[in-house]
MIRO-397330 format. One record per residue: x negated, y, z negated of N, C-alpha, C in turn. Coordinates in steps of 0.2 Angstrom, whole numbers. Example, Ala and Ser with C-alpha at 12.3 -4.5 7.8 and 13.67 -1.06 7.14 Angstrom:
REM residues 2
<nc1:-66; nc2:-28; nc3:-39; cac1:-62; cac2:-22; cac3:-39; cc1:-66; cc2:-16; cc3:-39>
<nc1:-64; nc2:-11; nc3:-35; cac1:-68; cac2:-5; cac3:-36; cc1:-64; cc2:0; cc3:-39>
This chain:
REM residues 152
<nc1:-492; nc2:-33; nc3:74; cac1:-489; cac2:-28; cac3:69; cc1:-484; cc2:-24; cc3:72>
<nc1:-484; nc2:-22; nc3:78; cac1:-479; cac2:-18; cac3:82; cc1:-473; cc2:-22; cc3:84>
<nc1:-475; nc2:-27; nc3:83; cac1:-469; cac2:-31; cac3:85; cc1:-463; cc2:-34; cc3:77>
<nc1:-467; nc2:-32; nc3:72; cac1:-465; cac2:-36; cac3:65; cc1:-460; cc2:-28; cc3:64>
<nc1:-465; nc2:-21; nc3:66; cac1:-460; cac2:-16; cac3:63; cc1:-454; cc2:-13; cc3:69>
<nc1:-455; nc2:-16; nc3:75; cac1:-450; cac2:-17; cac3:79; cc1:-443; cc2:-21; cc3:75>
<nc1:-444; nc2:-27; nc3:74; cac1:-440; cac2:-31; cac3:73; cc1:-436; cc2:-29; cc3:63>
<nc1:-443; nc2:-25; nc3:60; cac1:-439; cac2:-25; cac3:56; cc1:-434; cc2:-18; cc3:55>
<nc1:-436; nc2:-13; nc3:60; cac1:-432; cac2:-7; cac3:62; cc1:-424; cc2:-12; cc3:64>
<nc1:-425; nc2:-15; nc3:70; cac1:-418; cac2:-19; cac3:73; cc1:-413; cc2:-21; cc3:67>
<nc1:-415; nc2:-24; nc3:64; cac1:-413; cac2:-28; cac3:57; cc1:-411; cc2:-22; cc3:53>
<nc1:-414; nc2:-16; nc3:52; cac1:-413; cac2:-12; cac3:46; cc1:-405; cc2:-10; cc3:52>
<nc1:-406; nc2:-8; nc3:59; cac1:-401; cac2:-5; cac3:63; cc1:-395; cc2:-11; cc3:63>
<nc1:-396; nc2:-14; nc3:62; cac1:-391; cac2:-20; cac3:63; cc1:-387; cc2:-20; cc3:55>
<nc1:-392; nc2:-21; nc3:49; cac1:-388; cac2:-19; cac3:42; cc1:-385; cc2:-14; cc3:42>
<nc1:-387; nc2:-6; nc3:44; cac1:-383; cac2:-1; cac3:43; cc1:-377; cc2:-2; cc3:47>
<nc1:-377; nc2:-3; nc3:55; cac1:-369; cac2:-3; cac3:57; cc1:-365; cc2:-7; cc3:55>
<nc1:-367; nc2:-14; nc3:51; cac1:-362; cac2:-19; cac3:49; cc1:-361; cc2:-16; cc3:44>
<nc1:-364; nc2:-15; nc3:38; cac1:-362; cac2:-8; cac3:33; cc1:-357; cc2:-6; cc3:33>
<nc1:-359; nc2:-1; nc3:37; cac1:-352; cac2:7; cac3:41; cc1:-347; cc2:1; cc3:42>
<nc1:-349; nc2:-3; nc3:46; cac1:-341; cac2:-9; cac3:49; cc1:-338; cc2:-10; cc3:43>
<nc1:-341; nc2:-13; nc3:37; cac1:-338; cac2:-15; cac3:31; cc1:-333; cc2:-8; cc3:28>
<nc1:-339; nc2:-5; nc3:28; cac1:-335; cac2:2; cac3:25; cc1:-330; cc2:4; cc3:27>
<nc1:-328; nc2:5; nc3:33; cac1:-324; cac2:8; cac3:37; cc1:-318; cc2:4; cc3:36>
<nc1:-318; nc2:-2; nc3:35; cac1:-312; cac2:-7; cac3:37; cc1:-310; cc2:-9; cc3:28>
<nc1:-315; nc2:-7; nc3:26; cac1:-313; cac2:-9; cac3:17; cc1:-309; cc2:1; cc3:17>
<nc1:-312; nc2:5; nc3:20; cac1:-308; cac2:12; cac3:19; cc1:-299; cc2:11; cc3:21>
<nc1:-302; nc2:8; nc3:29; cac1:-293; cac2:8; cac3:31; cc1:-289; cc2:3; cc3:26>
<nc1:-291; nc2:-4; nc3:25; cac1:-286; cac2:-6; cac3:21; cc1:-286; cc2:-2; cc3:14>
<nc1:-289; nc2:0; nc3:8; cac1:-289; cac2:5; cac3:5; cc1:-282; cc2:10; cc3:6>
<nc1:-283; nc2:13; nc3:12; cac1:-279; cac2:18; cac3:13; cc1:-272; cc2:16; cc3:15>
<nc1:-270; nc2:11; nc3:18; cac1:-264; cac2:6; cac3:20; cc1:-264; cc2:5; cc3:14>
<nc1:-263; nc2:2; nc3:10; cac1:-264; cac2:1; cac3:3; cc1:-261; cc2:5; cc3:-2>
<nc1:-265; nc2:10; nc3:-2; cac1:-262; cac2:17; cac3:-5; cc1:-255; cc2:20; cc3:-3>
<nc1:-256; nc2:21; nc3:5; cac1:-248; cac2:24; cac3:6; cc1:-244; cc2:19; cc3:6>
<nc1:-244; nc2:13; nc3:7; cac1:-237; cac2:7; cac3:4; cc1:-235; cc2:9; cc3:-3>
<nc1:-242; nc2:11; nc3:-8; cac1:-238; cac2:12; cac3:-14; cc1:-234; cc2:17; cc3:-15>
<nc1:-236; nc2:25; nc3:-11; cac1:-233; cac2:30; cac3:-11; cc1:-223; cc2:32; cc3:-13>
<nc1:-221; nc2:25; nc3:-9; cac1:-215; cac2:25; cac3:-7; cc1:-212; cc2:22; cc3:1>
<nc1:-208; nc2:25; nc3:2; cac1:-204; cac2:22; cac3:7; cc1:-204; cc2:29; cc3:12>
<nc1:-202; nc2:26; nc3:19; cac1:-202; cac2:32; cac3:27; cc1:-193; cc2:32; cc3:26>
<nc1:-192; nc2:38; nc3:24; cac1:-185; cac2:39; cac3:26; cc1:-184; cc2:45; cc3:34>
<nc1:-180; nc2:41; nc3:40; cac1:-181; cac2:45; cac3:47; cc1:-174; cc2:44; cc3:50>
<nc1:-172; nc2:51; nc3:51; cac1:-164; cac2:52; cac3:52; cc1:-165; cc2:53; cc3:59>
<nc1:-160; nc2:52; nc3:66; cac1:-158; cac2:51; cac3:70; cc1:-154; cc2:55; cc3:70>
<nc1:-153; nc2:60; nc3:73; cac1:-146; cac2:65; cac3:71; cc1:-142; cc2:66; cc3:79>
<nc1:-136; nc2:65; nc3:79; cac1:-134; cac2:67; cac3:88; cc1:-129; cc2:71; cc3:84>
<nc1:-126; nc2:75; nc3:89; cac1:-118; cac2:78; cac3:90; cc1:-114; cc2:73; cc3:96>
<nc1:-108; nc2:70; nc3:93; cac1:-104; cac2:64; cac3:96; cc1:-96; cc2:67; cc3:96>
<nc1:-93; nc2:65; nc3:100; cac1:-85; cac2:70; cac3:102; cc1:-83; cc2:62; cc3:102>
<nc1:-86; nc2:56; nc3:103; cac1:-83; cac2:49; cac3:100; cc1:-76; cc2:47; cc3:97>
<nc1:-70; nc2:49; nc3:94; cac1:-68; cac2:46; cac3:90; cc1:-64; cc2:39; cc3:88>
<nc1:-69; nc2:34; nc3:89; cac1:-69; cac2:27; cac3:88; cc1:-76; cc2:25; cc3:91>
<nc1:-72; nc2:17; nc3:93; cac1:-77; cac2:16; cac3:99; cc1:-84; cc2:12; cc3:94>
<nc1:-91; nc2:14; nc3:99; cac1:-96; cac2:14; cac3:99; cc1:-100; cc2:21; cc3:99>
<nc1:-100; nc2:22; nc3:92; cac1:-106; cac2:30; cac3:94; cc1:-113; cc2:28; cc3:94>
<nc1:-114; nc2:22; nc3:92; cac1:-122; cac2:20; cac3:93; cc1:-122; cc2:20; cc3:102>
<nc1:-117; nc2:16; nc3:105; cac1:-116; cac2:17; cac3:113; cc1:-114; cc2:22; cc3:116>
<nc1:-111; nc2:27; nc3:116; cac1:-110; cac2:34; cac3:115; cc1:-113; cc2:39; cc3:116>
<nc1:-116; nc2:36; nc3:109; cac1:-118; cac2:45; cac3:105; cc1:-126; cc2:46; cc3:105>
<nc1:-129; nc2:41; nc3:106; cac1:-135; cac2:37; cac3:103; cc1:-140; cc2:40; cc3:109>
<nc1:-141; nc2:45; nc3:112; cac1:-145; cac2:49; cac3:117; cc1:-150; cc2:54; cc3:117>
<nc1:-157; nc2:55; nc3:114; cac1:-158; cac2:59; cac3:111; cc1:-161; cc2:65; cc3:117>
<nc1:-159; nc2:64; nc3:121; cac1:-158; cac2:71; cac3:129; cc1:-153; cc2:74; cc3:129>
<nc1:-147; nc2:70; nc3:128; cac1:-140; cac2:74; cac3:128; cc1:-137; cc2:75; cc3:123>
<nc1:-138; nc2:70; nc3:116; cac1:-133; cac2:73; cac3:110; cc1:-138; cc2:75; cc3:104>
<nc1:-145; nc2:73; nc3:106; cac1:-151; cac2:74; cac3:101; cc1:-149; cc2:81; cc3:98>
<nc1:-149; nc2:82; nc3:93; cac1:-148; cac2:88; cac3:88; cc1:-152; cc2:91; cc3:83>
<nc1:-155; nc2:97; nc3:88; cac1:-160; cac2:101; cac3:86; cc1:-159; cc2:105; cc3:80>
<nc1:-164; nc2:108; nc3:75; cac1:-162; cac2:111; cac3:70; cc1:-158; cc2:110; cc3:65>
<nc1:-156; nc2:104; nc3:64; cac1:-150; cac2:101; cac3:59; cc1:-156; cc2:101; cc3:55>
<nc1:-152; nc2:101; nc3:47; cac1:-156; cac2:104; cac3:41; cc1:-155; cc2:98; cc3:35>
<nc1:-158; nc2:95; nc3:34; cac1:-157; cac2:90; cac3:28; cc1:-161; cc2:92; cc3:23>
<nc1:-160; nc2:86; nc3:16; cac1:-165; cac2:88; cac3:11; cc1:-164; cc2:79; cc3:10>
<nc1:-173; nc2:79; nc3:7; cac1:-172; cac2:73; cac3:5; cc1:-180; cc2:73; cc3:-2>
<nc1:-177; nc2:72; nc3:-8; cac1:-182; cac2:73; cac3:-14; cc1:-184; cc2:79; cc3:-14>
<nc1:-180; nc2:83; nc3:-15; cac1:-184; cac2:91; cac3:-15; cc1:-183; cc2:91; cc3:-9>
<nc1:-184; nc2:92; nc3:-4; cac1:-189; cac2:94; cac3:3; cc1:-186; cc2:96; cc3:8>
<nc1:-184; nc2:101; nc3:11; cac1:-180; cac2:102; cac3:16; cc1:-183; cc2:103; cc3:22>
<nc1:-179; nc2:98; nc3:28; cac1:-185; cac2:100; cac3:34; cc1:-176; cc2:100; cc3:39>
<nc1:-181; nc2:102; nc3:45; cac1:-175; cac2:102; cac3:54; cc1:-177; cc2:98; cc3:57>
<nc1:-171; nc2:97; nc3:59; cac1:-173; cac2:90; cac3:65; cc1:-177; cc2:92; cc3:71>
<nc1:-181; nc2:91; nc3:75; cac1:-185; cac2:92; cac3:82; cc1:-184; cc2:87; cc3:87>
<nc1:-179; nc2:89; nc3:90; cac1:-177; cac2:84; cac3:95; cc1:-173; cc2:77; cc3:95>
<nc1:-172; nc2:79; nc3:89; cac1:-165; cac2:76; cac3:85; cc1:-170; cc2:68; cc3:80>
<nc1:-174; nc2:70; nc3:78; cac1:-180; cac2:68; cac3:72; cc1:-180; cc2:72; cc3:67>
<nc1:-181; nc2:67; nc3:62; cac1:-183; cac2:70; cac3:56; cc1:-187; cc2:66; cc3:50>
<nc1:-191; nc2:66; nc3:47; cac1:-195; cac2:62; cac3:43; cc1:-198; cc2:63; cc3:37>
<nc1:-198; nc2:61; nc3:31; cac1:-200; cac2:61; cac3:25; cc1:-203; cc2:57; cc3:22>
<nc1:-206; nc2:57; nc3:18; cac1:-210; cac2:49; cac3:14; cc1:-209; cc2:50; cc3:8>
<nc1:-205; nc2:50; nc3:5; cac1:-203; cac2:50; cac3:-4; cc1:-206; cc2:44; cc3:-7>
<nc1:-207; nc2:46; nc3:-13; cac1:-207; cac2:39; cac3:-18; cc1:-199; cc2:34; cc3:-18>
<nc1:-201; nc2:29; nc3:-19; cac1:-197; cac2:24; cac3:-18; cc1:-192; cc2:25; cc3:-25>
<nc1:-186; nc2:27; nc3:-24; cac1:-179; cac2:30; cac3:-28; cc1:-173; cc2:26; cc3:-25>
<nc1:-168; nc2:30; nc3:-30; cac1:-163; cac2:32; cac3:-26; cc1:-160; cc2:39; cc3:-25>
<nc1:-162; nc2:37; nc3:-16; cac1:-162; cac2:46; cac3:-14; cc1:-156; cc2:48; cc3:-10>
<nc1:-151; nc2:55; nc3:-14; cac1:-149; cac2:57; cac3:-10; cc1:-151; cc2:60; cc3:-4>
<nc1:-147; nc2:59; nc3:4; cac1:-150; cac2:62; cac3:9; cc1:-144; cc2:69; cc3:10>
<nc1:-144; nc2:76; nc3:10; cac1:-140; cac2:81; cac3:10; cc1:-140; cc2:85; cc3:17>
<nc1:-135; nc2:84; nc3:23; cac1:-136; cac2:89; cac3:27; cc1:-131; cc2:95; cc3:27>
<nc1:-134; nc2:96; nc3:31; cac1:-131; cac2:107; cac3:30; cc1:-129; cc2:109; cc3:37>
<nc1:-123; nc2:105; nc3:41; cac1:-121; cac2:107; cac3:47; cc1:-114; cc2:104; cc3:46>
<nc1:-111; nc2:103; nc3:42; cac1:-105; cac2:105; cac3:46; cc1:-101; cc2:110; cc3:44>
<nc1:-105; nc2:115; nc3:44; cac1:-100; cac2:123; cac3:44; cc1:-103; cc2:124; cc3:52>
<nc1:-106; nc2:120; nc3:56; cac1:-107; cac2:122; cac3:63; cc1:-99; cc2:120; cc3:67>
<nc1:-95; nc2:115; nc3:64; cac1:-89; cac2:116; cac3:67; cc1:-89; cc2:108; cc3:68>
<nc1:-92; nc2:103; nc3:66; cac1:-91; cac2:98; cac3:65; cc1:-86; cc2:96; cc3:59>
<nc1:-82; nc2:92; nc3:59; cac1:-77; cac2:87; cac3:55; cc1:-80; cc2:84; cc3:50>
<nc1:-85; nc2:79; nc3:55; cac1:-87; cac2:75; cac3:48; cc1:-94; cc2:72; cc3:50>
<nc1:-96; nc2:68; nc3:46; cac1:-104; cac2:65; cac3:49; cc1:-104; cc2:57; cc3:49>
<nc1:-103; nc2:52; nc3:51; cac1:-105; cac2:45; cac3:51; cc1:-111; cc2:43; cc3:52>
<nc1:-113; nc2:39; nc3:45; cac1:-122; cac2:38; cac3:44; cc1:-122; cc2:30; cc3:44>
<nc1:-124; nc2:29; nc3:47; cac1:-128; cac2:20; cac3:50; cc1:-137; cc2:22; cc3:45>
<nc1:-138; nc2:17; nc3:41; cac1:-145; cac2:18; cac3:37; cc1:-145; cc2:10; cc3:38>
<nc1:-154; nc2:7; nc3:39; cac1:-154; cac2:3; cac3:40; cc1:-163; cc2:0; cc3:37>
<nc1:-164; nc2:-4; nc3:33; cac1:-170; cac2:-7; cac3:32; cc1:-173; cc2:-8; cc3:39>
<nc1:-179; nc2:-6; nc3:41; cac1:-182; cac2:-7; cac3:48; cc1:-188; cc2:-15; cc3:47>
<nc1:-189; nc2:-17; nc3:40; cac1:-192; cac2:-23; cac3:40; cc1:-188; cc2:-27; cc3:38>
<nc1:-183; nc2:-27; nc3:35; cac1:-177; cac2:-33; cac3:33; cc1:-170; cc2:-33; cc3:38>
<nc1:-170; nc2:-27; nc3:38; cac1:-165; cac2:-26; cac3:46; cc1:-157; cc2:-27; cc3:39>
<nc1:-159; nc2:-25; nc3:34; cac1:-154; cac2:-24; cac3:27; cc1:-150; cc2:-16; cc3:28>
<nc1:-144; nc2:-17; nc3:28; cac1:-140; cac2:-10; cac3:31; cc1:-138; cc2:-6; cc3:25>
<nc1:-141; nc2:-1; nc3:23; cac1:-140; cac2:3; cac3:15; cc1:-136; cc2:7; cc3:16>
<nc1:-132; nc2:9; nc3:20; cac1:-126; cac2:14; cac3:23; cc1:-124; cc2:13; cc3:29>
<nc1:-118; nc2:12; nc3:28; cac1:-112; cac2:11; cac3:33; cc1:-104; cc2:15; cc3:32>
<nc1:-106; nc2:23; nc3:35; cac1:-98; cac2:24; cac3:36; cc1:-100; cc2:32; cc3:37>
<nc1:-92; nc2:36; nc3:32; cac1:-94; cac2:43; cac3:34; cc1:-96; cc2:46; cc3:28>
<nc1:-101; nc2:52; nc3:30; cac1:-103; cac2:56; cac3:25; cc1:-98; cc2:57; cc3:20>
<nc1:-92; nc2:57; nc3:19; cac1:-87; cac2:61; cac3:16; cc1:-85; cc2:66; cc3:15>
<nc1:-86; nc2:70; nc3:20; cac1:-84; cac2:77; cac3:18; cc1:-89; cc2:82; cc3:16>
<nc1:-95; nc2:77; nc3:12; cac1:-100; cac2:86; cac3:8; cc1:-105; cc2:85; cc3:11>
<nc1:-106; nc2:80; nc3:17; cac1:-112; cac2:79; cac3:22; cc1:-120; cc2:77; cc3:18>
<nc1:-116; nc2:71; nc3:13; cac1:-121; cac2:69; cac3:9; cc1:-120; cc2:61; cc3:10>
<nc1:-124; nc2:57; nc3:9; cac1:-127; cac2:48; cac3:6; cc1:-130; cc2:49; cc3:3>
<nc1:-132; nc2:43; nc3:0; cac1:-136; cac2:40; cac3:-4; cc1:-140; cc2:31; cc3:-4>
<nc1:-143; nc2:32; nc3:-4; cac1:-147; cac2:27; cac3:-3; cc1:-156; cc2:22; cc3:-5>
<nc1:-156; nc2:19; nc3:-10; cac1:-162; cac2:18; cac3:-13; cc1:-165; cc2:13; cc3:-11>
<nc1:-172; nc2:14; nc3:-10; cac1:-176; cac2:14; cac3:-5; cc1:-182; cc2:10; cc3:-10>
<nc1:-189; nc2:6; nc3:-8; cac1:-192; cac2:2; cac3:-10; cc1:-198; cc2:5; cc3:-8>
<nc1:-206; nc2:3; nc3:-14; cac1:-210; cac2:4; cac3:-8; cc1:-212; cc2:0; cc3:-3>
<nc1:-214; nc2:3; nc3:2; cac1:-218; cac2:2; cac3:9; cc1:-211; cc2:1; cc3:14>
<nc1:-204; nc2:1; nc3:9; cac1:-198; cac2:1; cac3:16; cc1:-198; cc2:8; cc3:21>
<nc1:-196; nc2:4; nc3:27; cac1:-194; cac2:9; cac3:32; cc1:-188; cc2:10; cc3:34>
<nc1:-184; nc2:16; nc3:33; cac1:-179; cac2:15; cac3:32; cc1:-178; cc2:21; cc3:39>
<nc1:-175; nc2:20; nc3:44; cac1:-171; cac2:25; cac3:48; cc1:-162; cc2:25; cc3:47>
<nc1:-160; nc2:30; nc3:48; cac1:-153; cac2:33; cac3:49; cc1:-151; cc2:37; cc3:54>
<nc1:-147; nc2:33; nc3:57; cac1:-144; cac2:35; cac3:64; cc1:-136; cc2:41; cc3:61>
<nc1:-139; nc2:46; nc3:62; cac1:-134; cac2:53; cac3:60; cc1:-131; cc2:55; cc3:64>
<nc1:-124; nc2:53; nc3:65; cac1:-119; cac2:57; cac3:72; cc1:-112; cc2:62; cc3:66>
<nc1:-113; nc2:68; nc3:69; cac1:-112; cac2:73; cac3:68; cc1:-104; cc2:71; cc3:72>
<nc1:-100; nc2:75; nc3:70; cac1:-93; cac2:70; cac3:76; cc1:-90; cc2:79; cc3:74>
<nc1:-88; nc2:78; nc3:82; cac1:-82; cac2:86; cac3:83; cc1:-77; cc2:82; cc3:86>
């Protein structure tokens, strides 16, 4: 009899982990799942580059030396600074202007490289224009990074 509720204890301890295991792994994709639908990772790369031609990805592209701290964007609403010359948002899947707010720090102009990080699809290529704005429309689950050099 000690041996029959021994084994049926093991058995009931064996059901509940595998359980939890189920649950736990049907939670995570659940949750992978849901943030794909969310939207798209838009994440800026921001330097200051004195470059004029050339390669500023080869250049400019250091985030020790030209990384740039506190630059100000806005993307869907949302205004954040860059940290170490990072910056990241997760909007809904649009077309989103991205807006920075530094060239009254005495830069000229901004040239923005935007690039799909899972199809390797280039959504911008050139200069800000002058108002220190792109545009770019974005897909769910895409990850998009933008390499931002700021040019004096």
């Amino acid at each position: 009899m000690n041996a029959l509720k021994s084994l049926s204890r093991t058995l009931f301890s064996i059901a509940m982990i595998a359980g939890l295991m189920l649950g736990l792994t049907g939670m995570t994709a659940s949750d992978a799942s849901a943030a794909s639908k969310r939207g798209a990772t838009i994440t800026l790369h921001v330097f200051e580059c004195g470059a004029k031609g050339g390669n500023l990805y080869k250049e400019c592209h250091n985030f020790k030396s030209n990384g740039l701290d506190d630059a100000e964007f806005r993307v869907a609403g949302v205004y954040r600074s860059t940290d170490g010359g990072y910056v990241s948002w997760r909007p809904g899947a649009a077309t989103r202007p991205i807006y920075g707010f530094n060239l009254d720090w005495g830069y000229y102009d901004s040239y923005v490289y935007c690039s799909n990080q899972v199809t390797g699809k280039v959504l911008y290529n050139g200069l800000s224009g002058g108002d220190d704005a792109v545009t770019i429309t974005t897909v769910v689950g895409q990850e998009v990074v933008c390499d931002w050099y700021y040019l004096y």
